[in-house]
N, C-alpha and C positions, 0 to 999 in steps of 0.2 A: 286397808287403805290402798288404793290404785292411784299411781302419780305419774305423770308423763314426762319426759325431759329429755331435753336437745343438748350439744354442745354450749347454751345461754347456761346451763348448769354447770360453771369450770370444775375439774372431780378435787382442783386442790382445793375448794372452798366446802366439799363434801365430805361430813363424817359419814364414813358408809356404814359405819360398825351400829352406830346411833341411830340413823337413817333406816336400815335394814331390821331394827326390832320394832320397826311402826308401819313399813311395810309390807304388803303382801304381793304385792305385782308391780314391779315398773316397765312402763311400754317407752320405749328409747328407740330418738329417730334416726333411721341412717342416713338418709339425704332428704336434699330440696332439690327436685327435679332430678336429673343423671348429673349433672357437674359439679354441684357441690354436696361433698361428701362430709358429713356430721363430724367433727374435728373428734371427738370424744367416744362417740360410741361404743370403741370397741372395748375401752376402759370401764364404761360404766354397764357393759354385759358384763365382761370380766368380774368387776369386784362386788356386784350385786348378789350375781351368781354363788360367786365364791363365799359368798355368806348366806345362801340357802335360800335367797330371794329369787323366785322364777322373773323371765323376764322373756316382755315381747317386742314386738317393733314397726314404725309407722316411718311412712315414706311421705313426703309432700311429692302428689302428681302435678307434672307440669307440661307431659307429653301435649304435642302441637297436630299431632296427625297419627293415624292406626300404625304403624310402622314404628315413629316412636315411643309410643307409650307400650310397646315389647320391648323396647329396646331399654326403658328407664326401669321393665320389669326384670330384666336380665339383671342388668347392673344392682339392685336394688335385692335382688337374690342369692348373685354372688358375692355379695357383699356382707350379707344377714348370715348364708346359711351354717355357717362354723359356729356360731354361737347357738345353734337349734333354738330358736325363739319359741314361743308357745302359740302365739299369732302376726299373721303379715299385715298390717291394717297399712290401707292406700287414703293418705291425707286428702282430700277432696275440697277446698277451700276457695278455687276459684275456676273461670271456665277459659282453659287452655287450648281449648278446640271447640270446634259447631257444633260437632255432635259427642259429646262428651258421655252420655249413655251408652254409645259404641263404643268409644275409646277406652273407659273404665273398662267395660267387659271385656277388650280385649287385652287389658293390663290383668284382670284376674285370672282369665283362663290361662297365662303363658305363666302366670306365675303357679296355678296346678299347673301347669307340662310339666314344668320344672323340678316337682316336689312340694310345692308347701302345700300341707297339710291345712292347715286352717287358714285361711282369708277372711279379713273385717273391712267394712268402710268409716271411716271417720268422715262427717260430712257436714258442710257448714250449714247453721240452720238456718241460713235467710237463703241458701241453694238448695234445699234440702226437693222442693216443690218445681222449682224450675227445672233441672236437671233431671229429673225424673229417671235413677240411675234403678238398673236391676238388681233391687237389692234381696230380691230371694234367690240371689245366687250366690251369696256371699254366707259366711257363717254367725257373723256379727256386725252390730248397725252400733257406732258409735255417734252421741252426739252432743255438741256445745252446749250449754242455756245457762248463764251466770243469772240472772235473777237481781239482784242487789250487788254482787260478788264480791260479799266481804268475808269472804273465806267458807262458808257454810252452804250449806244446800237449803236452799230458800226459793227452790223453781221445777218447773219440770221441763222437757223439751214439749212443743208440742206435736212431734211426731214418734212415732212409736220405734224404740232403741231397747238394745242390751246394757249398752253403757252411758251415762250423762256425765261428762266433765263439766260439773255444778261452777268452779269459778278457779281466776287465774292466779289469786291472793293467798292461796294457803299457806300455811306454817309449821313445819315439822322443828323438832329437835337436832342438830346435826347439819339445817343446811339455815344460812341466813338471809339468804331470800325467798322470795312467792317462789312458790309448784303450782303447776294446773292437780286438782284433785279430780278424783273419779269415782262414782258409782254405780253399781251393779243393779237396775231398777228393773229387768226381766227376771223371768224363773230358773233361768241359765244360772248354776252355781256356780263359785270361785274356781272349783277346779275345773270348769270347762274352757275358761280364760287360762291356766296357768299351766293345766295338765296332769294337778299334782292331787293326788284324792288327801282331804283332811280325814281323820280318824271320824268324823261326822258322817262325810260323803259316804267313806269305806263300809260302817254300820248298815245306810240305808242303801245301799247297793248292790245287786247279784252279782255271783262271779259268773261270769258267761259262760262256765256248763252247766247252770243252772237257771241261767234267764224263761225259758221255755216252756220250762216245768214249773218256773216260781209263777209267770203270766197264767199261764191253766189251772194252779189251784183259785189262786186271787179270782180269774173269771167267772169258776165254778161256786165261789163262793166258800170252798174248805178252810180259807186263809183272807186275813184280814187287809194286806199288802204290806202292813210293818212290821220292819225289825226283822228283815231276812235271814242275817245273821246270829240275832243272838240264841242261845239255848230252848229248847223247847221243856216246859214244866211237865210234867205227868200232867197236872190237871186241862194244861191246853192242849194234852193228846187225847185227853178224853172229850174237849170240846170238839175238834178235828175231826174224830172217828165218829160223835154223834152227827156233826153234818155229813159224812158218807154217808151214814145209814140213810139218813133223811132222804140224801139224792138219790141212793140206789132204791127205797122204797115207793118213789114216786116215778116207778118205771123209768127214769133216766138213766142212759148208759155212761161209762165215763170214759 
């Protein structure tokens, strides 16, 4: 479960102990606009954290001109980056400036000058087509579509995202009112939002002095592409060495 929350979540009405065995990612805002700063957040990195729950973080933009939306990216940085978040997502909800396809980009790039590592958009879906933001510069496309929003995912967006925040009604155990919930509806896995490889990720993934070598046999066909990891049987080193032969027999070099 991916949950999103602001200071509207007070941490004294939050069991985080109960909260955090139902979560797996919560994205916490540090501001609206530069001026005000999210009363809570640093509490609800703190205790999420501290109970093994990754966490990222979304700014509402409000910058008015290129000059300030560096400026709400500075603030919005310094403000984040002791908590090492896993993602910067820039709230995109309404249009603060003309050209707001400039302005975002130039709220993204400074936020790489800066250091962050991964940058997302969250973008509201009735702006989504007007704004016409550059969003293959970013590393993730968040987007609203409540559908019915009675707590379930009952919609899709109709533009193409990493993330769908399905509706504002959800209900966990631990906290007594609605969360916005969220889902992962790309091929992007959990740990590429949180950072943290699960024991799943870890099985189906090379370690990078092996990426190379693992792409070249898969290409050549000597290997199937799964389960990089696990043990090799005798009998699938005999399948292995029969497709050598095979390719070194039909004149191919390797």
């Amino acid at each position: 479960m991916i949950i999103d929350i602001s200071h509207h979540q007070c941490p004294k009405h939050m069991d985080y102990d109960r909260l955090s065995e139902q979560v797996d990612l919560a994205i916490i805002r540090t501001q609206y606009g530069s001026n005000l700063i999210d009363r809570y957040y640093q509490t609800h990195h703190r205790e999420f954290q501290r109970r093994g729950v990754p966490t990222a973080s979304y700014a509402w933009v409000r910058g008015i001109s290129m000059h300030d939306m560096e400026v709400e990216a500075k603030n919005y940085y310094s403000r984040t980056k002791e908590h090492n978040p896993a993602f910067y997502f820039l709230d995109v909800e309404e249009r603060s400036m003309d050209d707001m396809r400039s302005g975002v980009h130039a709220y993204v790039n400074k936020l790489r000058e800066l250091g962050a590592k991964k940058v997302g958009v969250y973008i509201g879906h009735q702006l989504y087509a007007s704004l016409n933001l550059k969003l293959d510069e970013v590393d993730a496309i968040w987007i609203p579509h409540y559908g019915k929003n009675d707590g379930r995912a009952n919609s899709k967006p109709h533009f193409q995202c990493d993330i769908h925040q399905y509706t504002s009604l959800g209900r966990l155990d631990g906290y007594s009112g609605n969360l916005d919930f969220n889902r992962i509806i790309s091929d992007k896995p959990l740990s590429y939002f949180t950072g943290i490889l699960s024991k799943n990720d870890i099985r189906h993934s090379t370690s990078e002095w092996s990426g190379d070598a693992w792409k070249w046999a898969v290409d050549l066909g000597f290997l199937d592409g799964t389960r990089p990891k696990d043990p090799v049987t005798r009998e699938e080193l005999a399948l292995v060495l029969r497709r050598v032969n095979f390719h070194i027999s039909n004149n191919n070099q390797l």
